[in-house]
VEXGUKOL-83554 format. One record per residue (C-alpha): x, y, z; residue number from 1; residue in three letters. Coordinates in Angstrom, 1 decimal. Layout:
N
DODO        X        Y        Z   num   residuo
DODO        X        Y        Z   NUM       Ala
...
This chain:
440
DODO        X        Y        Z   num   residuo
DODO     54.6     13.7   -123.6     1       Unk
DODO     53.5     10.6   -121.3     2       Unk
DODO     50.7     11.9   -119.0     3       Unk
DODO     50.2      9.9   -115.2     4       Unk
DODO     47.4     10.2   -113.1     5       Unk
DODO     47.3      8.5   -109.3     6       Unk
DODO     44.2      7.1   -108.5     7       Unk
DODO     43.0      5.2   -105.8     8       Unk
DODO     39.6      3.3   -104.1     9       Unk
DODO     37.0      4.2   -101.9    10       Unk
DODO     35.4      0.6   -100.7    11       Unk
DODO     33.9     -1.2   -104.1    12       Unk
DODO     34.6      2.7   -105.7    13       Unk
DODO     37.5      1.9   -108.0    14       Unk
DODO     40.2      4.1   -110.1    15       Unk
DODO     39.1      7.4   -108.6    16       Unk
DODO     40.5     10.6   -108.8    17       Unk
DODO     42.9     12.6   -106.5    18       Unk
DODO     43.2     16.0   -106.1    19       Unk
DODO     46.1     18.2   -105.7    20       Unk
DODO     46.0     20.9   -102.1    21       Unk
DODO     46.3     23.6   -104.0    22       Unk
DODO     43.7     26.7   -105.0    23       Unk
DODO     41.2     25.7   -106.6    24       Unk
DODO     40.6     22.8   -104.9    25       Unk
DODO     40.7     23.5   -101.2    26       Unk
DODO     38.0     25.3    -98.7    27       Unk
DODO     35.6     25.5   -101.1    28       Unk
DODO     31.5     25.7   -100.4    29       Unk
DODO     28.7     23.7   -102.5    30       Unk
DODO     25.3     23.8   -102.5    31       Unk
DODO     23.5     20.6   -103.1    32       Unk
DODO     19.8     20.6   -104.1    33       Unk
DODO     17.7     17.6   -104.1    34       Unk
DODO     20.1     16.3   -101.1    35       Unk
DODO     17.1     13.8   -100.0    36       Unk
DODO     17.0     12.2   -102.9    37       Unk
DODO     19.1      9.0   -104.3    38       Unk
DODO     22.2     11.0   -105.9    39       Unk
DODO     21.9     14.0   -103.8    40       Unk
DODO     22.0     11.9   -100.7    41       Unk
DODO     25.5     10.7   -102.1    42       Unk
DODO     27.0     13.7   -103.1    43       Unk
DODO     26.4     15.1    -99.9    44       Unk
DODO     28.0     12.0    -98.8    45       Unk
DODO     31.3     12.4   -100.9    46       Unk
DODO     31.5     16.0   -100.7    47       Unk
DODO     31.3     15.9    -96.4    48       Unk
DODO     34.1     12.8    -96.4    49       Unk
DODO     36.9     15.3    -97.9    50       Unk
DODO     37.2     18.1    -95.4    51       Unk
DODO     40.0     20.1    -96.8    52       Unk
DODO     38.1     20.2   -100.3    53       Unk
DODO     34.7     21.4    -99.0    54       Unk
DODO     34.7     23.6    -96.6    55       Unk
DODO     30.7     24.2    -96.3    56       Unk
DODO     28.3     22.2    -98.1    57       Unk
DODO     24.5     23.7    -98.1    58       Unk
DODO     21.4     21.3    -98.9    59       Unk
DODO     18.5     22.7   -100.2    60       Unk
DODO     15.4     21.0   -100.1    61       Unk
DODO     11.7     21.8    -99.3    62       Unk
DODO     11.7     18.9    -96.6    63       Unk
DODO     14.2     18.4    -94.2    64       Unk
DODO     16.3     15.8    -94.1    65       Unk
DODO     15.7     12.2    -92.9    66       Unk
DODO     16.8     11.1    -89.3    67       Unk
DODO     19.9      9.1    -90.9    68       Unk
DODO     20.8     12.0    -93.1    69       Unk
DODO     23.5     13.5    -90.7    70       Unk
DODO     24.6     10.9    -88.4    71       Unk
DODO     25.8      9.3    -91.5    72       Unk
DODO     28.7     11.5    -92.2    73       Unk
DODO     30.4     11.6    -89.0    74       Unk
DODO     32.2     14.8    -88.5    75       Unk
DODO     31.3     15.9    -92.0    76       Unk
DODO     28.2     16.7    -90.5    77       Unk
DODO     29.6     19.5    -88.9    78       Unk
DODO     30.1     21.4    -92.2    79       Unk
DODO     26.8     20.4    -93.3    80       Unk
DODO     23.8     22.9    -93.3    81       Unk
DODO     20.2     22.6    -94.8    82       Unk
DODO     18.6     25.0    -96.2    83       Unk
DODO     14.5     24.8    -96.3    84       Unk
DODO     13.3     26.0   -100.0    85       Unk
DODO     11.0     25.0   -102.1    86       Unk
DODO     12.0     25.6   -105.8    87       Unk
DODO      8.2     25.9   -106.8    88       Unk
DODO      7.8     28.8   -104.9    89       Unk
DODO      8.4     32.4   -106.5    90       Unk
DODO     11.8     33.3   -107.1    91       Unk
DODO     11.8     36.8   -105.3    92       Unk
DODO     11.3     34.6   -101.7    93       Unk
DODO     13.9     31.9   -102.9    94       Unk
DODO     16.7     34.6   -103.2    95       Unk
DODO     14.9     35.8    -99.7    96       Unk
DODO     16.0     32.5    -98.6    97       Unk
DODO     19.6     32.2   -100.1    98       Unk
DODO     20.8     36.1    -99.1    99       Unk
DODO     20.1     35.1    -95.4   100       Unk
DODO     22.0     31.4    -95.5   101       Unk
DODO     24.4     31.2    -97.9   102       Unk
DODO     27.1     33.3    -98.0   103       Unk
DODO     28.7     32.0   -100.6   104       Unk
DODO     28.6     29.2   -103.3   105       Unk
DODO     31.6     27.8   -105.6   106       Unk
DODO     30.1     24.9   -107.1   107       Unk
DODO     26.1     24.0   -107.3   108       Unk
DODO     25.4     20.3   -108.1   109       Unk
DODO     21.9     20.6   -109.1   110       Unk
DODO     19.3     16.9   -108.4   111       Unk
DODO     16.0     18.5   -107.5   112       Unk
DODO     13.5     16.5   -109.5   113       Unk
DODO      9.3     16.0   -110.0   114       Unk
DODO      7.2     13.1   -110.6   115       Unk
DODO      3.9     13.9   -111.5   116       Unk
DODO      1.4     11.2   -111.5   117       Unk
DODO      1.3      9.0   -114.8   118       Unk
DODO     -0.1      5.3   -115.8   119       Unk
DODO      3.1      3.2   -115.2   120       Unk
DODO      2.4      0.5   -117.1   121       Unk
DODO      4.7     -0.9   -119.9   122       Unk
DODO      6.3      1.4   -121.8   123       Unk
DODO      4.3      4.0   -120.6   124       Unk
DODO      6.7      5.1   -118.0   125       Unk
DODO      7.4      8.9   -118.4   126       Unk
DODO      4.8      9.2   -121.2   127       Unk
DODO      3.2     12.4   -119.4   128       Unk
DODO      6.1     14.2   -121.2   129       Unk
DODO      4.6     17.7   -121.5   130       Unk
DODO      4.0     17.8   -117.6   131       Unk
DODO      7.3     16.2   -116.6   132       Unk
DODO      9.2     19.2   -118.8   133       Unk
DODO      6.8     21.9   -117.2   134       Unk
DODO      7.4     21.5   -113.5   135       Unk
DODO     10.9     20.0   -113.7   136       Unk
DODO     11.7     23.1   -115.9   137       Unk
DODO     10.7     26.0   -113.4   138       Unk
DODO     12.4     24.1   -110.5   139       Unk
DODO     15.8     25.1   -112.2   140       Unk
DODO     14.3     28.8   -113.8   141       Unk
DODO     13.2     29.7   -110.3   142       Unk
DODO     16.2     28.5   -108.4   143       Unk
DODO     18.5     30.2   -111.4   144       Unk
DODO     16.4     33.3   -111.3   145       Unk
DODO     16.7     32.9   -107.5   146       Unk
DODO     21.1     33.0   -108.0   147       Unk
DODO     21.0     35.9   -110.2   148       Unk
DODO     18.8     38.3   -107.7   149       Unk
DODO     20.9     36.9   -104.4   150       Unk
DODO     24.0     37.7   -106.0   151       Unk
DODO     25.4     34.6   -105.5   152       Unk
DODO     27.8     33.3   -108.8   153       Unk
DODO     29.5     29.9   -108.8   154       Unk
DODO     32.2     28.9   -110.6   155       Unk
DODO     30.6     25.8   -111.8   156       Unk
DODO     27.2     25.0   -112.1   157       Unk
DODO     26.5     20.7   -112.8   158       Unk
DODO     23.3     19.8   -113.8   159       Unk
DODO     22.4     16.0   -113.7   160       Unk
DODO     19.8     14.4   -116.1   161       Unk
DODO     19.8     11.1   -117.5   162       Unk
DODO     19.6      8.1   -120.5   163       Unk
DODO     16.1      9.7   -121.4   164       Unk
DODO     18.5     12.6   -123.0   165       Unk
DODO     18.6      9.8   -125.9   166       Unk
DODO     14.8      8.9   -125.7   167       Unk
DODO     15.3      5.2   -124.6   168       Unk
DODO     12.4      5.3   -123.1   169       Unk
DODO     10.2      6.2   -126.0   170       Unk
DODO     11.9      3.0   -128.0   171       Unk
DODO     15.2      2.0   -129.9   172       Unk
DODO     17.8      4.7   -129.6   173       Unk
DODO     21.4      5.1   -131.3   174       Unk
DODO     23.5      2.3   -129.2   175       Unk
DODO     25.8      2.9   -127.5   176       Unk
DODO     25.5      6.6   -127.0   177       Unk
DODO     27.2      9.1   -127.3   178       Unk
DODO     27.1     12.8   -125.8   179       Unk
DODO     27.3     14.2   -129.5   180       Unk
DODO     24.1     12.9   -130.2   181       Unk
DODO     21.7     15.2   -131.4   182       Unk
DODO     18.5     15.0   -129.6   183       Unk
DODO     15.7     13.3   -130.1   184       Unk
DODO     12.6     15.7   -130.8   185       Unk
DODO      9.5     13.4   -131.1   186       Unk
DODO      7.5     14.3   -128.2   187       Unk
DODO      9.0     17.0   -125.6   188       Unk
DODO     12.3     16.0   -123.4   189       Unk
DODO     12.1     18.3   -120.0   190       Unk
DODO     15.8     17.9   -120.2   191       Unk
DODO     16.6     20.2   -123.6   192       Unk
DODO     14.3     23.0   -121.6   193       Unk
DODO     16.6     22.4   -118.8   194       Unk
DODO     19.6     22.3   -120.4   195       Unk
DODO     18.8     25.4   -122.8   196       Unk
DODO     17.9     27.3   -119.4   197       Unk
DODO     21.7     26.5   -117.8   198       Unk
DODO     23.2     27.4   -121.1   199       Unk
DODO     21.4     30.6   -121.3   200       Unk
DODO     22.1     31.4   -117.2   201       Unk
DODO     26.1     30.4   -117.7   202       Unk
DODO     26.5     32.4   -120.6   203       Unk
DODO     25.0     35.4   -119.3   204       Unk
DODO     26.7     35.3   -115.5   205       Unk
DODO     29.8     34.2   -117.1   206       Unk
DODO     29.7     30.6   -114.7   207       Unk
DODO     30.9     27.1   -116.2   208       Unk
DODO     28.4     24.5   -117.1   209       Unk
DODO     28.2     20.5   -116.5   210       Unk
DODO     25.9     18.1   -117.6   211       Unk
DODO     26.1     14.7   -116.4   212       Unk
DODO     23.8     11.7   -117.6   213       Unk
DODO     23.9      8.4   -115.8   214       Unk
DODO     21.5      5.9   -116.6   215       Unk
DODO     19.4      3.4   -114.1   216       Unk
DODO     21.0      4.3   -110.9   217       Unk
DODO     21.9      2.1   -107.7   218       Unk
DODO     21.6      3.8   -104.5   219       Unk
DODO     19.8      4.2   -101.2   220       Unk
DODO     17.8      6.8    -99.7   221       Unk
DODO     14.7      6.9    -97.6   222       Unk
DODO     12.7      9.0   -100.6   223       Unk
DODO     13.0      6.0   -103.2   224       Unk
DODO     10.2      6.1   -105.5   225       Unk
DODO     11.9      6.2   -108.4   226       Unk
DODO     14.7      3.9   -107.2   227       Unk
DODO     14.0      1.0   -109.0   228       Unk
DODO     16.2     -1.6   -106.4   229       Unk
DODO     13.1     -0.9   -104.3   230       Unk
DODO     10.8     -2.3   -106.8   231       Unk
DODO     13.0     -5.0   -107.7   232       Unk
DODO     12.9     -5.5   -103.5   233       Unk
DODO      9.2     -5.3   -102.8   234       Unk
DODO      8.9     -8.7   -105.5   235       Unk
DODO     11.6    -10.6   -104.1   236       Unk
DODO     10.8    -10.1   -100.4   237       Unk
DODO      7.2    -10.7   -101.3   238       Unk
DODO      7.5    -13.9   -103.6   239       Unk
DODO     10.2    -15.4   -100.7   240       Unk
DODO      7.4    -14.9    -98.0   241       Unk
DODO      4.7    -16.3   -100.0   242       Unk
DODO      7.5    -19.2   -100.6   243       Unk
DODO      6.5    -18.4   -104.5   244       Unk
DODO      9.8    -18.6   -107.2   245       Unk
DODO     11.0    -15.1   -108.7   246       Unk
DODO      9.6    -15.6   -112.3   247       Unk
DODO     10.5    -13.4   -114.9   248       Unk
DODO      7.7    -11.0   -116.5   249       Unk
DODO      9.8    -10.5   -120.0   250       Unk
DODO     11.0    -12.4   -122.9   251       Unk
DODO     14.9    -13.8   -123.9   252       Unk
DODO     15.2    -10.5   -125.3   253       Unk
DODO     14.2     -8.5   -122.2   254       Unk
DODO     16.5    -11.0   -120.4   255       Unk
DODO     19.8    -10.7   -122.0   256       Unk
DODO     19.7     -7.3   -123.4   257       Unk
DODO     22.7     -5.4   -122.4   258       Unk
DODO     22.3     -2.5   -120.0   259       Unk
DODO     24.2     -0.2   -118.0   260       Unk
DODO     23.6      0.8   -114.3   261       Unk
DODO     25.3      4.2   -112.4   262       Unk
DODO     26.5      3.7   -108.5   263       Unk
DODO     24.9      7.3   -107.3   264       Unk
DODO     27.9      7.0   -105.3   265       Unk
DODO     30.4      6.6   -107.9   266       Unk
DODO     28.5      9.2   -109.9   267       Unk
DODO     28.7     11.6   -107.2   268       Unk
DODO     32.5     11.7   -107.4   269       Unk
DODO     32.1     11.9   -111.5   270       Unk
DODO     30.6     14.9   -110.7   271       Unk
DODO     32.8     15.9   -108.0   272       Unk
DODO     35.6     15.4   -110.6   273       Unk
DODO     33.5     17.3   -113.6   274       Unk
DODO     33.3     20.9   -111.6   275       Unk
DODO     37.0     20.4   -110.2   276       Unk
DODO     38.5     19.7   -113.6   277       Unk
DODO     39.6     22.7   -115.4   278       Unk
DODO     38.9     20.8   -118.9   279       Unk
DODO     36.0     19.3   -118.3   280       Unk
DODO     34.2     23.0   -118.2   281       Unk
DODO     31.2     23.1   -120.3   282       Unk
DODO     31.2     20.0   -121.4   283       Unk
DODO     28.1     17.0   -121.2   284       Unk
DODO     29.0     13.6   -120.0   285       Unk
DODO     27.5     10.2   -119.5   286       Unk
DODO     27.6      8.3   -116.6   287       Unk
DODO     27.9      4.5   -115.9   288       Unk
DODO     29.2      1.9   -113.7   289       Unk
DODO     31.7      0.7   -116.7   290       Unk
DODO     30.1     -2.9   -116.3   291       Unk
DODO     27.9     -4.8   -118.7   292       Unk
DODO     24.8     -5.5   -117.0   293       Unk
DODO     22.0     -7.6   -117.9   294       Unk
DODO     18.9     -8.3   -116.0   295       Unk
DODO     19.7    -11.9   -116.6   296       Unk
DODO     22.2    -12.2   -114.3   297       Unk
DODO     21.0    -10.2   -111.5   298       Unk
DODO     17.5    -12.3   -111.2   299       Unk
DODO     19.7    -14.7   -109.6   300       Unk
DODO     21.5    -12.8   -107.4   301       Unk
DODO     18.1    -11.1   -106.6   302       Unk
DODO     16.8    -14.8   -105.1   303       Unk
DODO     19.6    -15.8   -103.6   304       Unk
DODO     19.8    -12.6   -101.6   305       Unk
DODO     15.9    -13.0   -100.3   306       Unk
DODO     16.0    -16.9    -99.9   307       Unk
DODO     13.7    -17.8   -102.7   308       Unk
DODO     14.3    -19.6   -106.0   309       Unk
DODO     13.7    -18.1   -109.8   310       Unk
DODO     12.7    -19.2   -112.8   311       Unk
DODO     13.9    -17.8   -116.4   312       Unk
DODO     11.3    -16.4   -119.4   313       Unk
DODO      8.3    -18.4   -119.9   314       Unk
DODO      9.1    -20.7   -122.8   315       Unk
DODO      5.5    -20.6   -124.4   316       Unk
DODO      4.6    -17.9   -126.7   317       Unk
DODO      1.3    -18.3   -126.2   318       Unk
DODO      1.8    -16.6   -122.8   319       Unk
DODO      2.5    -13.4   -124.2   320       Unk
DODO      1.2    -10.1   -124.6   321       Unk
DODO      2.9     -7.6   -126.7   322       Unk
DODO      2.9     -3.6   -126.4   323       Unk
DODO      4.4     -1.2   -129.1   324       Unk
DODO      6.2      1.9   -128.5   325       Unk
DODO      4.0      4.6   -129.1   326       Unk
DODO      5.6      6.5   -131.8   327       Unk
DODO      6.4      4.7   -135.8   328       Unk
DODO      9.4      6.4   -135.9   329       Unk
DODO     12.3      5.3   -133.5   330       Unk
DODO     14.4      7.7   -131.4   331       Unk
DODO     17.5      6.7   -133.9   332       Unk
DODO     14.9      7.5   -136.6   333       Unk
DODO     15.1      4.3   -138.4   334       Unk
DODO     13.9      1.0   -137.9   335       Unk
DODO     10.8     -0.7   -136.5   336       Unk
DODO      9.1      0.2   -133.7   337       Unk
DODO     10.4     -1.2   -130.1   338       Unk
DODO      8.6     -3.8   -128.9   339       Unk
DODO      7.7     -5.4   -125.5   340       Unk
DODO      6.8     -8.8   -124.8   341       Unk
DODO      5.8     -9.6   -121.0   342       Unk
DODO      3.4    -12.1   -119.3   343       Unk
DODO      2.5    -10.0   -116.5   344       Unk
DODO      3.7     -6.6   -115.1   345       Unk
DODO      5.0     -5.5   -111.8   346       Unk
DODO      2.1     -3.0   -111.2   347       Unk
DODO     -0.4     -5.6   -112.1   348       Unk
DODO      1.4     -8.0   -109.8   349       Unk
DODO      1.4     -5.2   -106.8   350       Unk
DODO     -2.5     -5.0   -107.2   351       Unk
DODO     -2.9     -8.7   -106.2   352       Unk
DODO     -4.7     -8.8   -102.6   353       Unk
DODO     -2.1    -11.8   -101.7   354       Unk
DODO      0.8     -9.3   -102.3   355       Unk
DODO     -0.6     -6.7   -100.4   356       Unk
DODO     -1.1     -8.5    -97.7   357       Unk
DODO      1.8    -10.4    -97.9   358       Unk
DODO      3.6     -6.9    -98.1   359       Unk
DODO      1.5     -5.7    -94.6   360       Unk
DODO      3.1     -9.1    -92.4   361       Unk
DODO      6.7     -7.9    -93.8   362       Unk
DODO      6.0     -4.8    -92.9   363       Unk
DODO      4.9     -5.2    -89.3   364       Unk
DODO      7.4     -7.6    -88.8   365       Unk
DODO     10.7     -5.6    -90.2   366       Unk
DODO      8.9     -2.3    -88.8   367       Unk
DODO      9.3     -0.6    -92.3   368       Unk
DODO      8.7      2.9    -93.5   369       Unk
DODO      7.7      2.3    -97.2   370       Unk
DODO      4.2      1.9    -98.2   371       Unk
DODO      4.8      0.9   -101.9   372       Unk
DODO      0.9      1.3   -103.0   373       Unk
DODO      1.0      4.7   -102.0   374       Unk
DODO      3.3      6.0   -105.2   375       Unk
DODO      2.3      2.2   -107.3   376       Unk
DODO      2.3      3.7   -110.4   377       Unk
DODO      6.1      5.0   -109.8   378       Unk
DODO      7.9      2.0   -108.0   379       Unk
DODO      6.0     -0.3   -109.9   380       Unk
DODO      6.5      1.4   -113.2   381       Unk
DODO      9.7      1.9   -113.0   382       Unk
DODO     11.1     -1.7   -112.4   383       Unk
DODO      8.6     -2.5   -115.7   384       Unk
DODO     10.1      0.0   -117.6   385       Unk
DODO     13.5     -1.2   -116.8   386       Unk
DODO     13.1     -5.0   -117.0   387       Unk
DODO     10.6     -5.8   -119.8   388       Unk
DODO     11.7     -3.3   -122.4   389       Unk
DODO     12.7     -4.7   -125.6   390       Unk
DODO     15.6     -3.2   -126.5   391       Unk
DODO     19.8     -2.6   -124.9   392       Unk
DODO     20.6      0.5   -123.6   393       Unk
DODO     24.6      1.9   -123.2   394       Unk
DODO     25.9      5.2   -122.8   395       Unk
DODO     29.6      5.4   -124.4   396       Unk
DODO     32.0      6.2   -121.5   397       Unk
DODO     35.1      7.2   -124.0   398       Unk
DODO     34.9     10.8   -123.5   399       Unk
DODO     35.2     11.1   -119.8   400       Unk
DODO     37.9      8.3   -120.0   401       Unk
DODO     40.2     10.4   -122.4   402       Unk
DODO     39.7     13.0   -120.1   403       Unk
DODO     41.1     11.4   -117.3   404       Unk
DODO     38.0      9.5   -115.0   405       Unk
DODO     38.2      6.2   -114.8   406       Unk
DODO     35.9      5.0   -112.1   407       Unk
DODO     34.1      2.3   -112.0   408       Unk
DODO     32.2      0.0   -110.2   409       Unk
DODO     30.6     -3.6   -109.9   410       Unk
DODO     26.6     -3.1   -110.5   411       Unk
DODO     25.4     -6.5   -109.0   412       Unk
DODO     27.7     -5.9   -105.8   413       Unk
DODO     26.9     -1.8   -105.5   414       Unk
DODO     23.2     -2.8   -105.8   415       Unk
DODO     23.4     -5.2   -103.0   416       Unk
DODO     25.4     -3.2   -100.3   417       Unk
DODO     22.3     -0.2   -101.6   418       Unk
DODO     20.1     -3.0   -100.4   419       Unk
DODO     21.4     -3.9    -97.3   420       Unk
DODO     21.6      0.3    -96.6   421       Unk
DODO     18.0      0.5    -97.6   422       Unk
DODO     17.3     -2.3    -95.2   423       Unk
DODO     19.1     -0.4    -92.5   424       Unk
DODO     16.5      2.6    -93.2   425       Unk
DODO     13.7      0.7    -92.7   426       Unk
DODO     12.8      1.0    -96.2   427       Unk
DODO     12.6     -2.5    -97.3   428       Unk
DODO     12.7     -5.8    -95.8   429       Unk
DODO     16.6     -7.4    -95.2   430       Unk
DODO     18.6    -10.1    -97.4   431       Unk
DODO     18.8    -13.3    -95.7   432       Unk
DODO     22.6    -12.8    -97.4   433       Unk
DODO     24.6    -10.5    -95.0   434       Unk
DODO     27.8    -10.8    -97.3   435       Unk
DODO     28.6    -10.0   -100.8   436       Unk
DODO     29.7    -12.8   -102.8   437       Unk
DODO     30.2    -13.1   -106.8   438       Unk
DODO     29.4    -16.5   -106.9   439       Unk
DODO     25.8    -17.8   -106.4   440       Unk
């Protein structure tokens, strides 16, 4: 028997779901942790836009939220409360917290997220692996330990981690992947710990499970660290005041290698659609734009948007140093070791007394917020560890598509309207280009 779905569009959101007013999918309360952050920020967004869905949606963070953070959902805002709690703290003062806010929680979409300090440079982005698992791993066991002693049981509890699931970041992983996968055990991945907890927590409370993985995502909030459109920003802004040309740290390689990008917005109604979907319970799915992306076309874009010129990968060798992933064996446990080929980095680049100062005038002039040298080794290490790596990285999309979603999204035009938003928070420095266009 035929099945039909309507879908519709939500500006450059295409093919997303609708919902049916019925039970189940009306006056129904969320909690939203991590709301400050890049995908938290969205969901919050998505959730507060449909009114006869959510009801109540409750943010918890340990900081407040920004200045923008409410004004930006009009009356959504109304049905917006946060919540001050710090997941670090002990789990007996946590459920101290939710008993006397929340009354009640359907569906918990679960962002909170630590950086600690690491090195940053090439491919040594997220090498601190023991640490990252430690404290990213009691953030969830306090806030579910927190859940089970306040009483409170959802319905559906999503969890959101990321590409790393498939250890892309140590070197070559199985490509495209697949949720099926088994995972990748060379060095310690905080998400299994985390996963393994929500399994264990589900199981016991008798609550449905998601996990969702999206891979580099495109979004805009004022806490962007780890958002690497700011790096990518910082360079442009920087080389276009200094009237320098964009060049290009990696190799051909690094330059057409495919990749994939996730909208935060457009992954914030995946996982809108995940909890809501009767099907989809206890079940793990990636996350992407549904675009190829290279980093080859968007250097372009990225000039033309700040008003400077670029140049493609230096055509002598000679130029080159080389750095090996730090393991023999590969994540897809055969094969030679990744490689990386680059002929300068970005956090080498932002310790150049020209760029800082360069980066000081821009920021007295725009009046920005951002002091990128600060966090260095996160902003800077994350745009190297997403544009000189050797090696493609795609996330199979097939299994939420035979499910029913079928959003998607163009990366180039999602990352500049995150831009121009980011601009508008006095993050970063504006585009000279106020409009979208495909063409350059």
């Amino acid at each position: 028997m035929a099945n039909s779905q309507v879908v519709h569009s939500e500006g450059i959101f295409h093919g997303l779901p609708t919902y049916p007013d019925a039970s189940g999918y009306t006056n129904l309360t969320a909690v939203v942790t991590g709301a400050n952050g890049i995908t938290g920020y969205a969901m919050v967004k998505v959730l507060a836009a449909a009114p006869k869905r959510w009801a109540k949606i409750y943010c918890l963070s340990r900081r407040p939220p920004p200045d923008y953070f409410f004004s930006s959902l009009g009356d959504g805002a109304k049905r917006v409360e946060h919540v001050a709690v710090d997941f670090l703290s002990d789990p007996n003062d946590i459920a101290k917290v939710l008993k006397g806010k929340v009354d009640k929680v359907d569906h918990v979409f679960f962002f909170s997220y630590l950086q600690p300090k690491q090195e940053g440079k090439p491919l040594s982005m997220w090498s601190n692996a023991d640490e990252l698992a430690e404290v990213n791993s009691r953030l969830l066991n306090n806030f579910l330990t927190a859940l089970r002693k306040s009483s409170l049981q959802p319905k559906r509890f999503m969890l959101q981690t990321g590409a790393k699931n498939y250890a892309f970041h140590i070197g070559p992983a199985t490509n495209p992947s697949f949720e099926s996968d088994p995972r990748v055990n060379i060095e310690t991945n905080f998400y299994y710990p985390q996963e393994d907890s929500l399994f264990e927590y589900c199981r016991d409370q008798n609550v449905g499970w998601n996990v969702v993985r999206p891979s580099y995502i495109i979004g805009a909030a004022q806490d962007s660290a780890l958002n690497h459109l700011v790096g990518f920003s910082i360079y442009a802004a920087v080389q276009a005041h200094l009237k320098k040309p964009m060049n290009f740290p990696g190799d051909y390689t690094a330059w057409d290698r495919e990749h994939c990008q996730s909208s935060a917005m457009l992954n914030s109604y995946m996982e809108e659609w995940t909890v809501l979907n009767p099907d989809a319970a206890n079940q793990a799915f990636n996350m992407t734009d549904c675009q190829p992306f290279t980093y080859g076309r968007l250097w372009p874009y990225l000039a033309n948007w700040y008003g400077t010129s670029w140049n493609p990968p230096e055509p002598d060798d000679s130029k080159y140093k080389s750095s090996v992933s730090r393991y023999e064996v590969t994540p897809r446990g055969y094969g030679p070791r990744g490689v990386t080929r680059f002929t300068f980095n970005f956090l080498d680049w932002s310790e150049d007394p020209e760029v800082v100062k360069a980066w000081g005038e821009l920021k007295q002039k725009h009046g920005l917020s951002l002091d990128p040298f600060a966090s260095r080794d996160v902003i800077f290490g994350q745009v190297n560890s997403c544009v000189i790596g050797g090696w493609p990285l795609s996330m199979s999309m097939h299994k939420a598509r035979k499910l029913g979603w079928h959003g998607f999204a163009n990366s180039y035009e999602s990352a500049f309207h995150s831009l121009q938003e980011m601009a508008g928070m006095k993050v970063i420095v504006p585009m000279v280009k106020s409009e979208w266009t495909e063409a350059l």
